[in-house]
C-alpha positions in Angstrom: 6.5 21.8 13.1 5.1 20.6 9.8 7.3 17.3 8.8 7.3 15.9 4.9 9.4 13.0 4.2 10.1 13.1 0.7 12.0 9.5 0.4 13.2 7.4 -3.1 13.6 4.0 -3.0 13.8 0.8 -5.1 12.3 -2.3 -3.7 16.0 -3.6 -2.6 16.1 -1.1 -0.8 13.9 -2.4 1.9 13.7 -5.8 1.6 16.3 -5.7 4.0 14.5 -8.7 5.8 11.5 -11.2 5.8 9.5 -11.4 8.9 6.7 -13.6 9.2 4.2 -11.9 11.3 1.1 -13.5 12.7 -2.3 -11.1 13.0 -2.0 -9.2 15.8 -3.5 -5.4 17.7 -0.8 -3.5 16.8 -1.7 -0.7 14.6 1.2 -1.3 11.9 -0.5 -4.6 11.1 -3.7 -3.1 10.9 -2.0 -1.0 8.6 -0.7 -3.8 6.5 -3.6 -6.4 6.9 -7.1 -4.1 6.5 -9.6 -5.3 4.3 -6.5 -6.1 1.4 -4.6 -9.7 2.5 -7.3 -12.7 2.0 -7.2 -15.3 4.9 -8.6 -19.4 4.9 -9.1 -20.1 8.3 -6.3 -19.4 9.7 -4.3 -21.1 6.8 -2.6 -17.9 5.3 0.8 -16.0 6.3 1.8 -12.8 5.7 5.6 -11.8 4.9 6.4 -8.6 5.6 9.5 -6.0 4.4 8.7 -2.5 5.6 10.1 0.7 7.0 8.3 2.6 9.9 9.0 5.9 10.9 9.2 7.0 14.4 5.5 8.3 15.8 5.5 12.3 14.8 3.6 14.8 12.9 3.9 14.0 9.2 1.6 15.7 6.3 3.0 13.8 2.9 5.7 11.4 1.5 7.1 11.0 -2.1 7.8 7.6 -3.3 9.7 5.8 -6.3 9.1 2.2 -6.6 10.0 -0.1 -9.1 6.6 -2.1 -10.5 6.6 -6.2 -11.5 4.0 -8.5 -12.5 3.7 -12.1 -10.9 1.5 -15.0 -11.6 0.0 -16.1 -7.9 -1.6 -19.3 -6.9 -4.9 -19.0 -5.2 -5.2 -17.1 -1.9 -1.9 -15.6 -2.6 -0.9 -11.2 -3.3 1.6 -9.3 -3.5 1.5 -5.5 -2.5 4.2 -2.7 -2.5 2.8 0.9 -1.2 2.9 3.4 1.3 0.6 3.5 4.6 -0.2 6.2 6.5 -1.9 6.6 9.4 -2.6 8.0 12.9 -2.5 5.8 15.7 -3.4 8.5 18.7 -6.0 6.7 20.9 -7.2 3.0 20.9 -5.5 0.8 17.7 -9.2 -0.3 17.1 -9.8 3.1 15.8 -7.0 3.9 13.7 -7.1 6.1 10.7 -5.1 5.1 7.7 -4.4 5.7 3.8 -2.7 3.7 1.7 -1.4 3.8 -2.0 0.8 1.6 -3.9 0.7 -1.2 -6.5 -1.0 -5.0 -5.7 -1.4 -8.4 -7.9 -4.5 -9.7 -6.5 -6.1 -12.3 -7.9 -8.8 -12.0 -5.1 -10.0 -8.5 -6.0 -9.6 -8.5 -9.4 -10.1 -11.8 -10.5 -6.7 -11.4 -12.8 -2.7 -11.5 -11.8 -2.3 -8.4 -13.4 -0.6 -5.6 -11.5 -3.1 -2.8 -10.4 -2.6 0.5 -8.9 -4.7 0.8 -6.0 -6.1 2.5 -3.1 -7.8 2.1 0.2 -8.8 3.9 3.9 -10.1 3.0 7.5 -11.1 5.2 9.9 -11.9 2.4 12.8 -8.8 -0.1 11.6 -11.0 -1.6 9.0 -13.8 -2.5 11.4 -16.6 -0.9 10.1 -15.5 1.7 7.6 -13.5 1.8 4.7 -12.9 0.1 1.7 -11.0 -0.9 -1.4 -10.1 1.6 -3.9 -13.9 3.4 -5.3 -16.0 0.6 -3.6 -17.9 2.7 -1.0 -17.8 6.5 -1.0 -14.8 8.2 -0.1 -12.5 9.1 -2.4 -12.7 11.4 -5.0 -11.1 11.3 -8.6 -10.9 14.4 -10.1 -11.4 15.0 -14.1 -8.6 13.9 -16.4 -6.6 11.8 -13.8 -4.6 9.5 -16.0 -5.8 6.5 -13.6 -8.2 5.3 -11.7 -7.4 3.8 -8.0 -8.3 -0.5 -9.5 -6.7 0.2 -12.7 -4.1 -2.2 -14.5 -0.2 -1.0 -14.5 1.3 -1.5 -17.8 4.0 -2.7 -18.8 5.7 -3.9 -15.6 9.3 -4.1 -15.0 11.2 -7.2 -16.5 13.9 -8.4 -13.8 16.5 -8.9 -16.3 15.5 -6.3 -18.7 14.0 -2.6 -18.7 12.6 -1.1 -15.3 9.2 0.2 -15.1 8.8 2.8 -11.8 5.8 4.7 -10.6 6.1 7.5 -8.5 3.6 8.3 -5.8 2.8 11.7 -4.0 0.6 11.8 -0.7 0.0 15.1 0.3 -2.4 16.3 2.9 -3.7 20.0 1.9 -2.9 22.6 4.8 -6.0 24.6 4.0 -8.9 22.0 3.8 -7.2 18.7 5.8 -7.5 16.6 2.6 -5.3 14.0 1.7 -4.3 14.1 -2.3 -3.2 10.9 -4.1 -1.0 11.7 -6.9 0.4 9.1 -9.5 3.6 9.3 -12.0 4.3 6.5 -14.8 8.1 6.7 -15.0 7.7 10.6 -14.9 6.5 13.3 -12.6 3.4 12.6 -10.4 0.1 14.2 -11.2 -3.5 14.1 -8.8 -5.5 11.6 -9.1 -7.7 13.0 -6.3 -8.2 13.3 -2.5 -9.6 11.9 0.4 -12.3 14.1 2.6 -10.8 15.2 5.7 -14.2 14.8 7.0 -13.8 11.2 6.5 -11.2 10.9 9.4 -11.1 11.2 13.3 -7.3 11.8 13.7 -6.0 11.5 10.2 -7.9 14.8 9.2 -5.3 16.4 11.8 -1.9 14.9 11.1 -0.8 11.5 10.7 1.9 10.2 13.2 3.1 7.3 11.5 4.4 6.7 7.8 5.4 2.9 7.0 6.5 2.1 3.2 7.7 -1.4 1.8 6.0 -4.4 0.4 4.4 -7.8 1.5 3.1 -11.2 -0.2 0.8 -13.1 1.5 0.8 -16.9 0.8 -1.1 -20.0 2.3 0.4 -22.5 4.0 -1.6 -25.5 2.2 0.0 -24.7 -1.0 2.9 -26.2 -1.7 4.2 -23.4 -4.3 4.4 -20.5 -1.8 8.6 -20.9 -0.9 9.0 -20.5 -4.9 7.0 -17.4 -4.7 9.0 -16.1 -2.0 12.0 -16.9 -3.8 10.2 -15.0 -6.7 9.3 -11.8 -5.5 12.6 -11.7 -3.7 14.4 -12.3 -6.9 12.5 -9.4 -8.5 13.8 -7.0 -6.3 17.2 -7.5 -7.0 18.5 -9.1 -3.4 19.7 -12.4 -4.4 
């Protein structure tokens, strides 16, 4: 039975709790860490608010998030996207999409807010990459972004709310996954990942995880007032 969670949420809606989770094999932190959180020896932590569906058959999800700017020390990001993925088999050779908004000072050499992109098909050990950095996914004419490209304007915490709304949809006929992107409005392709790119994920995926994370390290005195930040921003204080 085909399954399609179509879901709406605001940021407060699931940062019902912070965990601080060390790198481990399970595939849900593949999912979260991949190529996207930077690391310094050990140094860096990553906080974690997500939601995980039970393992299924899922083909797409429908998001509404609320987007915000930040202004990050070095080695620190923020993300807020969805993941999916298919875990069947050995976690060192899980499949996974994922789609969201990131401030990442150590991708784009800015703290602007970005929409972005990125896929695995062996949990990040060999394949994969970062928005359009390798081949792999495929933009289609007059999409009104570009996985990399800078959100704006962002929300203002005590002011007016900025939400993009993002549609992953994998195509029944040809196994592709397609990306699409709304800017407070409907959501509209962007493009589509290859189902030839994938093992599993070309199939189904059998798990859907959605929320944010901020990654911080542990040398830098500032990282509890970013905390304290990005929590604020999403309206749980």
């Amino acid at each position: 039975m085909s399954v399609y969670l179509f879901i709406k949420f605001k940021e407060a809606d699931f940062f019902l709790s912070i965990l601080m989770l060390s790198i481990s094999k399970s595939s849900l932190n593949q999912m979260w860490k991949g190529q996207h959180l930077p690391s310094e020896a050990g140094k860096d932590k990553s906080y974690f608010a997500v939601h995980k569906t039970n393992t299924g058959s899922y083909f797409g999800m429908v998001a509404t998030m609320d987007v915000y700017g930040y202004s990050p020390s070095d080695g620190q990001a923020s993300v807020a996207a969805i993941w999916i993925g298919n875990d069947d088999g050995d976690n060192s050779d899980l499949d996974s999409i994922a789609v969201g908004w990131e401030v990442f000072p150590g991708q784009y050499g800015d703290s602007l807010t970005h929409f972005y992109t990125e896929w695995t098909r062996d949990a990040y050990r060999s394949t994969g990459c970062h928005n359009m950095k390798c081949p792999g996914f495929q933009r289609v004419s007059g999409s009104e972004i570009a996985p990399g490209a800078v959100i704006q304007p962002v929300s203002d915490v005590n002011g007016s709310q900025q939400k993009i709304t993002i549609k992953v949809l994998k195509d029944p006929s040809t196994g592709d996954w397609w990306i699409h992107y709304g800017f407070n409005g409907p959501p509209k392709p962007v493009g589509f990942y290859p189902a030839n790119l994938f093992d599993t994920l070309n199939k189904k995926a059998t798990v859907i995880a959605f929320g944010g994370a901020v990654n911080v390290v542990t040398s830098h005195t500032t990282h509890g007032q970013w905390i304290l930040s990005f929590r604020r921003s999403c309206n749980t204080e």
